[in-house]
C-alpha positions as CSV (number, residue, x, y, z in Angstrom):
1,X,0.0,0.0,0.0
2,X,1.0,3.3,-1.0
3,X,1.4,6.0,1.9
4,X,0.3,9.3,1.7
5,X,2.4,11.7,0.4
6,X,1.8,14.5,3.5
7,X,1.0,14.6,6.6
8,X,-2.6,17.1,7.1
9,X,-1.1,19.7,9.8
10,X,-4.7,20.6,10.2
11,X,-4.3,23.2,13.2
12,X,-1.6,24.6,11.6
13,X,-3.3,24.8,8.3
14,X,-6.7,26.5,9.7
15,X,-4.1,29.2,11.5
16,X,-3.0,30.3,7.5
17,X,-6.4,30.0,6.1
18,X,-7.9,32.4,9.5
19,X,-5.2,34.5,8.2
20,X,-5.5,34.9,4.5
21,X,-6.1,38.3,3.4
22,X,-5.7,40.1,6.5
23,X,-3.2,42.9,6.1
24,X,-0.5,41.5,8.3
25,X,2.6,39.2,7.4
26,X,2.2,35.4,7.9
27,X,5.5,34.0,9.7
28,X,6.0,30.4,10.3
29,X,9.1,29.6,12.4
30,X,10.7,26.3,13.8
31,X,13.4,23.8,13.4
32,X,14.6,22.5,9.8
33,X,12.5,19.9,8.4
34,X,9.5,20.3,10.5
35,X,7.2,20.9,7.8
36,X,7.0,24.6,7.1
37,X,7.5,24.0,3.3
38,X,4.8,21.5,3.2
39,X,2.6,23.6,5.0
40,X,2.8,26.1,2.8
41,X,2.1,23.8,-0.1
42,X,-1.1,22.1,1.7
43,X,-2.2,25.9,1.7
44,X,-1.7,26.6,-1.6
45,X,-3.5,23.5,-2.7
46,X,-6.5,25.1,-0.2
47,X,-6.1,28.4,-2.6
48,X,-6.5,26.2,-5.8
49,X,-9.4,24.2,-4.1
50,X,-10.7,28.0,-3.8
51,X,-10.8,29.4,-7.0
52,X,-6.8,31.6,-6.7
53,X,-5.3,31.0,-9.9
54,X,-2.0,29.3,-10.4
55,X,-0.4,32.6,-11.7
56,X,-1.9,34.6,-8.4
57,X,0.9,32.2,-6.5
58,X,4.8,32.9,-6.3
59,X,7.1,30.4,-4.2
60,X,10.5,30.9,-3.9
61,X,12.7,28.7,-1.4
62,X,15.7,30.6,-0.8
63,X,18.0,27.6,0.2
64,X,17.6,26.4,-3.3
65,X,20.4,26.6,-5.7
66,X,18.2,27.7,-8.2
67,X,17.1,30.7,-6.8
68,X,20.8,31.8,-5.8
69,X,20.7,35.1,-7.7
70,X,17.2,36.1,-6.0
71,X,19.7,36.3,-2.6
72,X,20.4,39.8,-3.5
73,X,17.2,41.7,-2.0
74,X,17.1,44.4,-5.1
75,X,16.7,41.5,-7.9
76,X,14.3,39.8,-5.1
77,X,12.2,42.9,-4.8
78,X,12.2,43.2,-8.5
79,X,11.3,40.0,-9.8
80,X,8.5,40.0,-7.1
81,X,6.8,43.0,-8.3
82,X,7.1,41.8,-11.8
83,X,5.3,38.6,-10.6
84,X,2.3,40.4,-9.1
85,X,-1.1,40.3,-10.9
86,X,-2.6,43.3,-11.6
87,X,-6.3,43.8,-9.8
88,X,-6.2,40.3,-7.8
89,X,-4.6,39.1,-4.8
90,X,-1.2,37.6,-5.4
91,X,-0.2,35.4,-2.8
92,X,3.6,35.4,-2.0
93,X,5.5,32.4,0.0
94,X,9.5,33.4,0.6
95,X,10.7,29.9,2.0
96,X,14.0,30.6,4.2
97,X,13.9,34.3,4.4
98,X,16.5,34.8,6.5
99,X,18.9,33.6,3.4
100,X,18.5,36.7,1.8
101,X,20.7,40.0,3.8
102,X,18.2,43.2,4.4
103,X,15.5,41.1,3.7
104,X,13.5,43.3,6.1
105,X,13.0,46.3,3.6
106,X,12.1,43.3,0.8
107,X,9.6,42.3,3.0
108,X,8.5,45.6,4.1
109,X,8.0,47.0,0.7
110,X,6.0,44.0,0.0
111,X,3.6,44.2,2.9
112,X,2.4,48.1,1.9
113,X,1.2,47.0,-0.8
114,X,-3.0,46.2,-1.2
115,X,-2.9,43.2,-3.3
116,X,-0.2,41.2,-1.6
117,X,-0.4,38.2,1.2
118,X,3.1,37.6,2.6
119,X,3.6,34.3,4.0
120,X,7.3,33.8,5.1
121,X,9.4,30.9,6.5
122,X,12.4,31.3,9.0
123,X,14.5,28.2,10.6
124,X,15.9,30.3,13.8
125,X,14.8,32.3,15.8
126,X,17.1,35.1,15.4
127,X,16.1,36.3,12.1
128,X,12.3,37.9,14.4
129,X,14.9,39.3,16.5
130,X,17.0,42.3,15.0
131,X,15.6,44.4,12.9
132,X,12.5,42.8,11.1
133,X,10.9,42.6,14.7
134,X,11.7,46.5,15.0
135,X,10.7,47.4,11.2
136,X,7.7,45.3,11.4
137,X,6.4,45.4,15.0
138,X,2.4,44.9,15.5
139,X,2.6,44.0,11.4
140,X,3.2,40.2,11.6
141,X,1.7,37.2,13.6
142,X,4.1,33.7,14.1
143,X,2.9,30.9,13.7
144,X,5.8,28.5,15.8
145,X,5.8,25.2,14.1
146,X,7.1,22.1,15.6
147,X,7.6,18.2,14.8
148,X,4.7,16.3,14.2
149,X,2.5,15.9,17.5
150,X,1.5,12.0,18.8
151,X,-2.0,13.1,17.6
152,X,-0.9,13.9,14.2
153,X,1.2,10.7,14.5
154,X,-1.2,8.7,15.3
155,X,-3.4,10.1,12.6
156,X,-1.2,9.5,10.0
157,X,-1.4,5.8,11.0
158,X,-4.6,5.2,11.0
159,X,-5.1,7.0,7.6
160,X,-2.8,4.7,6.0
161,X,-4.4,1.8,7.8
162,X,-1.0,1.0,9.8
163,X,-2.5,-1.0,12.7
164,X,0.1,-0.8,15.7
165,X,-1.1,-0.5,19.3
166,X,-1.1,2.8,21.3
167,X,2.1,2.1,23.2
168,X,3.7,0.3,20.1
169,X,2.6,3.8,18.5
170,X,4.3,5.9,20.9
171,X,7.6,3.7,20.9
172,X,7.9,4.3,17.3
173,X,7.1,8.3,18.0
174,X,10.0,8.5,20.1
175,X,12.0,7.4,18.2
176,X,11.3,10.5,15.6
177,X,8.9,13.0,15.3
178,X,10.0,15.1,12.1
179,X,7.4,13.7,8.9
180,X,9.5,12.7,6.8
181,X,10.8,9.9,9.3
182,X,7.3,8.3,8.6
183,X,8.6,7.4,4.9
184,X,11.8,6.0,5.7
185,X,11.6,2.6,5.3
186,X,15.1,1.2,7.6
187,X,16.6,2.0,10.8
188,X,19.6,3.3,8.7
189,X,17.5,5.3,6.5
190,X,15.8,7.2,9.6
191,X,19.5,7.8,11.2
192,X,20.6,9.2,8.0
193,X,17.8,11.5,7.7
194,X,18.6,12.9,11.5
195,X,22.3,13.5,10.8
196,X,21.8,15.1,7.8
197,X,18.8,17.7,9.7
198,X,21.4,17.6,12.9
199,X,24.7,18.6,10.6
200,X,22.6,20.8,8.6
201,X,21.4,22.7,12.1
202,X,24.9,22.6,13.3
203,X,26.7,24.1,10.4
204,X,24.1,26.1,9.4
205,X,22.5,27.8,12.2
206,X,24.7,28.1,14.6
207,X,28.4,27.3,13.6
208,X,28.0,29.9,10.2
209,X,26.5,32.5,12.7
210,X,28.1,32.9,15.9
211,X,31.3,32.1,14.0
212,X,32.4,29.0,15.9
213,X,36.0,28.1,15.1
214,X,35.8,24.8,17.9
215,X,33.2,23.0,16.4
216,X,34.0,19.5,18.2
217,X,33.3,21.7,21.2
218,X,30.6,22.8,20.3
219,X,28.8,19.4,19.7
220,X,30.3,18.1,23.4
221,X,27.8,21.1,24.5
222,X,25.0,19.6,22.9
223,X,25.8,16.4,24.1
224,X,25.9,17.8,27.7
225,X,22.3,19.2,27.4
226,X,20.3,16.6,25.3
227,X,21.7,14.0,28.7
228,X,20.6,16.3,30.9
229,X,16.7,17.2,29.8
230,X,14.7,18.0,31.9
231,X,17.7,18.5,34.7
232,X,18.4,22.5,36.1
233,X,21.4,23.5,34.6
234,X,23.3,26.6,34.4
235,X,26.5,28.4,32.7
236,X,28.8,27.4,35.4
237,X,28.0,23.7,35.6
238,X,27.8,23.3,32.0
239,X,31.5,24.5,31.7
240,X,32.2,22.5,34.5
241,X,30.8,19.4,33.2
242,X,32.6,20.2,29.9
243,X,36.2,20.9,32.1
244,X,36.0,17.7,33.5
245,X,35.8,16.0,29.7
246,X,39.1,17.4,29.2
247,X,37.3,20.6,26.9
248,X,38.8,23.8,27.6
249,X,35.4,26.2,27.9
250,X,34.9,29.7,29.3
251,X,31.5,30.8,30.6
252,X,31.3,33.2,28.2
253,X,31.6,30.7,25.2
254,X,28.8,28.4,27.0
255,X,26.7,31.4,27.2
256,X,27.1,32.3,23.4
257,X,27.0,28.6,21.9
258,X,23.6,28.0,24.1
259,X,21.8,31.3,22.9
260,X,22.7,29.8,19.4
261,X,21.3,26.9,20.1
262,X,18.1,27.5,21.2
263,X,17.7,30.4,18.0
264,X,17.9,27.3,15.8
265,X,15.4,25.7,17.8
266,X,17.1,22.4,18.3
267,X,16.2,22.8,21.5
268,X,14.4,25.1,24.0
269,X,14.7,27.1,27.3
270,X,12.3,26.6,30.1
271,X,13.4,29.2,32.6
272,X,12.2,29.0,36.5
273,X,8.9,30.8,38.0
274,X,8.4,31.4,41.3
275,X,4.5,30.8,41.1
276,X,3.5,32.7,44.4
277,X,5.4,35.9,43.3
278,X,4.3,35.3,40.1
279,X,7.8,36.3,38.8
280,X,10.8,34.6,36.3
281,X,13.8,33.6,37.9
282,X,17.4,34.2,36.7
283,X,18.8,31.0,37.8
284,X,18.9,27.1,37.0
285,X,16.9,26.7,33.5
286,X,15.7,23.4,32.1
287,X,16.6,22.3,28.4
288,X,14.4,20.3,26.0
289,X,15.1,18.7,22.5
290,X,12.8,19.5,20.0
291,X,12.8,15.9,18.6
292,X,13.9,13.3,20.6
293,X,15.5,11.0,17.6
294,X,18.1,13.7,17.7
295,X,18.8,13.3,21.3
296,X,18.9,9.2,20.3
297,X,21.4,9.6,17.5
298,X,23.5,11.9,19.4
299,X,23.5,9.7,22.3
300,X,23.6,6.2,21.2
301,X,24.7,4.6,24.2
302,X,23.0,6.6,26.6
303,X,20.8,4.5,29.0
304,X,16.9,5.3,28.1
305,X,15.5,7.9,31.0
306,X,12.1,7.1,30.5
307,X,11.0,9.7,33.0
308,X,12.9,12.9,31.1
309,X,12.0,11.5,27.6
310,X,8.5,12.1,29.1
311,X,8.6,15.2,30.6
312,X,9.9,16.6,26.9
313,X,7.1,15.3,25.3
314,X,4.4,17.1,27.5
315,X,6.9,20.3,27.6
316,X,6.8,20.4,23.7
317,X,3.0,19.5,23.4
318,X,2.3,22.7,26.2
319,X,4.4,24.5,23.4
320,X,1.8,23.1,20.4
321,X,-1.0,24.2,22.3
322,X,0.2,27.7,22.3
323,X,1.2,28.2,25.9
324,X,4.7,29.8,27.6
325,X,5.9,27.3,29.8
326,X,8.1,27.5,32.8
327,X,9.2,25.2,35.8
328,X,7.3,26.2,38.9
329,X,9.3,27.1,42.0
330,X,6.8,26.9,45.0
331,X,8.5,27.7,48.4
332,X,11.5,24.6,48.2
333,X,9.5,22.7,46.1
334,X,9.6,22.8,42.1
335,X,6.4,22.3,39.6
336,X,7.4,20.6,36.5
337,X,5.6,22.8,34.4
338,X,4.0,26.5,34.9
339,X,1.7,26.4,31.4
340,X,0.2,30.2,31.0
341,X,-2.0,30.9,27.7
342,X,-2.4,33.5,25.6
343,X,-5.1,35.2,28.2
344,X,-2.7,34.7,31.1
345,X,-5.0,31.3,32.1
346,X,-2.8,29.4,34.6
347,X,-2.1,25.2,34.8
348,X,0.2,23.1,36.6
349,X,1.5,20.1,35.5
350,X,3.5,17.2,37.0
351,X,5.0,14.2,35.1
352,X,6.1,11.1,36.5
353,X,6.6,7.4,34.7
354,X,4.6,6.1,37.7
355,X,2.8,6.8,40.6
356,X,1.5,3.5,41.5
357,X,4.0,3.2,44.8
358,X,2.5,5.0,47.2
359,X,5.4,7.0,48.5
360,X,6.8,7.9,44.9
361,X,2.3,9.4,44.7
362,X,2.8,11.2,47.8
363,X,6.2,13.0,46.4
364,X,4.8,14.1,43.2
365,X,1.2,15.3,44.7
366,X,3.6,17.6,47.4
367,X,4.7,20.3,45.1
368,X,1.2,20.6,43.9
369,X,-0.7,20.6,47.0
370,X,1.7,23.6,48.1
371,X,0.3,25.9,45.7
372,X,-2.1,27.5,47.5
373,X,-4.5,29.4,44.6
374,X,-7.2,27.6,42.3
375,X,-5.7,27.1,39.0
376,X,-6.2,23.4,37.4
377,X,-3.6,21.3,38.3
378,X,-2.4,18.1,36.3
379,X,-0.4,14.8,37.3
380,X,0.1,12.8,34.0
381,X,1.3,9.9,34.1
382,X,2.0,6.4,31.6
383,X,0.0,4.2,34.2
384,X,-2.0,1.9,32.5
385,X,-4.2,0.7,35.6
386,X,-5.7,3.5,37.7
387,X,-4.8,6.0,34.4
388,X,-7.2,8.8,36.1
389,X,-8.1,9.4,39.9
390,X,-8.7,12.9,41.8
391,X,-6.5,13.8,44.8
392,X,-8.2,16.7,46.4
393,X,-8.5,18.5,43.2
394,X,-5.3,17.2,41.2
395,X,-6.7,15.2,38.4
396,X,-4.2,12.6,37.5
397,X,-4.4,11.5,34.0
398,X,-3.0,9.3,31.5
399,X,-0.3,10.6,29.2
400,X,-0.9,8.7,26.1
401,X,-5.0,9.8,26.6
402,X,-4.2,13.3,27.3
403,X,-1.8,13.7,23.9
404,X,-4.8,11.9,22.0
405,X,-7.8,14.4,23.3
406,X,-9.7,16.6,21.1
C-alpha cells in the first residue's frame, strides 16, 4: 500500500487560512525539516481548491540553488513586483527568508502593498529578533511550528491503515517525530535522515552564525544538554561538566553557543517561576530537544530515562498548544511545568513514569498541593491501571489519553 504523500497539519493549516487576506505578514518559524514548506504547499492546494489561480501564487525557497541570484534583495524585490497580478490578490510564499541579507525592507515594501499576502518561513529564531521585529512590529503574527505531535502521528497511522497499538505507537514516536521519518523505510535510513537535519542545524544555524572556530566543542555542548533534559542546569556547571571532559570552555563561550542553540530551535529554554510571586527567575533553567531521535542519534549509548523522555514530550505538546511554559518554584519545592495561555489562564502540570508506589504518589502530589491558589492542576502519568483518579482537586491523567484528546 502506498502512503500518503503529506501529513494534514490541520491546526496549523486552519491558523494560515484564519489569516488569508488580512493585512499582516504570515511568519512560520521552527526547526529545519518540521514541515514549514509542506505547510505552505497544503495551503496553496487550499487556494486552488478555492478558485486563486496558479499565476496569483509565487514560491521561492531561498535555500535552493536555483534561486541563488534572488539572494540579492534588489533583484528579489524586483522579480516580485514583476510577478504580481494586476487587480487580484497575489499570494507570495518566501521559504528561508532569513537567506537573503536586508530582507526586512524586501519584506517591508511588499507588505504596503494592497494586493499582496506575505507568507514567510524562517529556521531560527534570530532572524524575528534584530531588525525585522523592530521594522515590522504589530505587522506580523508567528505561527511557531514544531515536529509532528503524537495526535498527528497517530493520525497518519490510522489514515494509511497502519494498525500498531497505542504504546507500540508511541515507541515508534519517540523514536522520531519530524514527517518525513514516517517514509523512511530502515533503521539506517531514519538515522541518515537525523544527521543530515542535525549537521545541517549545526553548520548552518549556529556554527555559520556565531562564527564558531571549535566546532567539536561545540557538539560536546549539545551532548551535555540533550543527557541532561529536563535536569536544572546553568552556565557554570555546564563548563564545569565540559572541564572535566578534558574541553577547555569559558563561561562566556557556554553562554554564546547555548543562545545559538536555542535560536535554531534544536532545543528550548524553560526558565524558573516562582509561582507565588508570580515572577521569572534568573537562575537554573531546564533544556528540551525539540525531537527526541536527535537526542537518540546523538546519544547512542545513553541509558533510556524514560522519565525525562516524558517530561519533553508534554513540555513540547504545552508548546503546540500555544502556551509559555516554565518550571514552577513553589517555596522549596519545584512544579514541573507553569503552562500560561495566551489570556494569562494558569495550569500546573507534574510528570512522572509512575505513581503507582504509594510514597513515589505522595512526592509528586507535594509540590502541587503547596500551591495555595485555584488554577487546574495536572499529574500525568503512563499508568496503565488507575490511568485517572482525583487527589483533592489534582486530576491525575493518563499521558498517552491526554496527547490523543480533542
Amino acid at each position: 500500500m502506498n502512503k500518503t504523500k503529506y501529513v494534514a497539519r490541520d491546526e496549523y493549516l486552519q491558523f494560515l487560512i484564519q489569516s488569508m487576506n488580512k493585512p499582516i505578514i504570515k511568519v512560520v518559524s521552527g526547526i529545519r525539516r518540521s514541515g514549514k514548506s509542506t505547510l505552505f504547499y497544503l495551503f496553496r492546494e487550499y487556494l486552488k481548491q478555492n478558485g486563486v489561480l496558479p499565476e496569483q501564487m509565487v514560491t521561492i525557497n531561498l535555500e535552493d540553488f536555483s534561486a541563488d541570484e534572488l539572494l540579492d534583495p534588489k533583484k528579489l524585490h524586483q522579480y516580485l513586483l514583476d510577478h504580481l497580478v494586476d487587480g487580484k490578490m497575489t499570494y507570495i510564499f518566501l521559504d528561508e527568508i532569513q537567506n537573503v541579507p536586508n530582507f526586512e525592507r524586501v519584506v517591508d515594501s511588499l507588505f504596503i502593498r494592497e494586493n499582496v499576502d506575505l507568507y514567510i518561513t524562517g529556521s531560527n529564531a534570530y532572524f524575528l529578533s534584530g531588525e525585522l521585529a523592530t521594522m515590522l512590529s504589530g505587522r506580523y503574527i508567528e505561527l511557531k511550528m514544531l515536529p509532528l505531535s503524537f495526535k498527528e502521528f497517530a493520525a497518519w497511522h490510522e489514515q494509511n491503515q497502519i494498525e500498531l497499538s497505542t504504546a507500540a505507537l508511541f515507541d515508534k514516536y519517540l523514536k522520531s517525530s519530524f514527517p518525513f521519518t514516517l517514509f523512511t523505510d530502515t533503521e539506517r535510513e531514519r538515522l541518515d535522515y537525523l544527521q543530515g537535519i542535525f549537521s545541517t542545524v549545526v553548520l548552518n544555524d549556529i556554527v555559520k552564525r556565531l562564527n564558531v572556530q571549535d566546532v567539536r566543542s561545540l557538539e560536546r555542548l549539545l551532548e551535555v544538554l540533550f543527557s541532561s533534559i529536563g535536569s536544572p542546569v546553568t552556565i557554570n556547571k555546564i563548563k564545569d561538566t565540559m572541564v572535566s571532559k578534558g574541553i577547555k570552555i569559558t563561561n562566556k563561550t557556554v553562554d554564546r553557543y547555548l543562545q545559538g542553540i536555542v535560536d535554531s530551535m534544536i532545543m528550548y529554554e524553560a526558565r524558573r517561576y516562582d509561582i507565588h510571586g508570580r515572577q521569572l527567575l534568573d537562575t537554573q533553567a531546564k533544556y528540551y530537544v525539540s525531537d527526541l531521535g536527535l537526542r537518540n542519534l546523538v546519544l547512542r549509548d545513553h541509558l533510556e530515562d524514560i522519565a525525562h523522555i516524558i517530561e519533553n514530550v508534554v513540555y513540547l505538546e504545552l508548546l503546540r498548544r500555544g502556551n509559555k511554559v516554565y518550571v514552577g518554584q513553589s517555596s522549596k519545592y519545584e512544579v514541573d511545568f507553569v503552562a500560561i495561555d495566551a489570556e494569562q489562564n494558569i495550569k500546573y502540570y507534574q510528570v512522572a513514569f509512575s505513581t503507582l508506589d504509594s510514597d513515589f504518589l505522595k512526592r509528586e502530589l507535594r509540590s502541587l498541593e503547596r500551591i495555595d491558589d485555584h488554577y487546574p492542576k495536572y499529574l500525568i502519568t503512563m499508568d496503565e491501571i488507575q490511568r485517572t483518579a482525583n487527589y483533592n482537586g489534582i486530576q491525575k491523567i493518563n499521558l498517552l489519553d491526554w496527547l490523543l484528546e480533542e
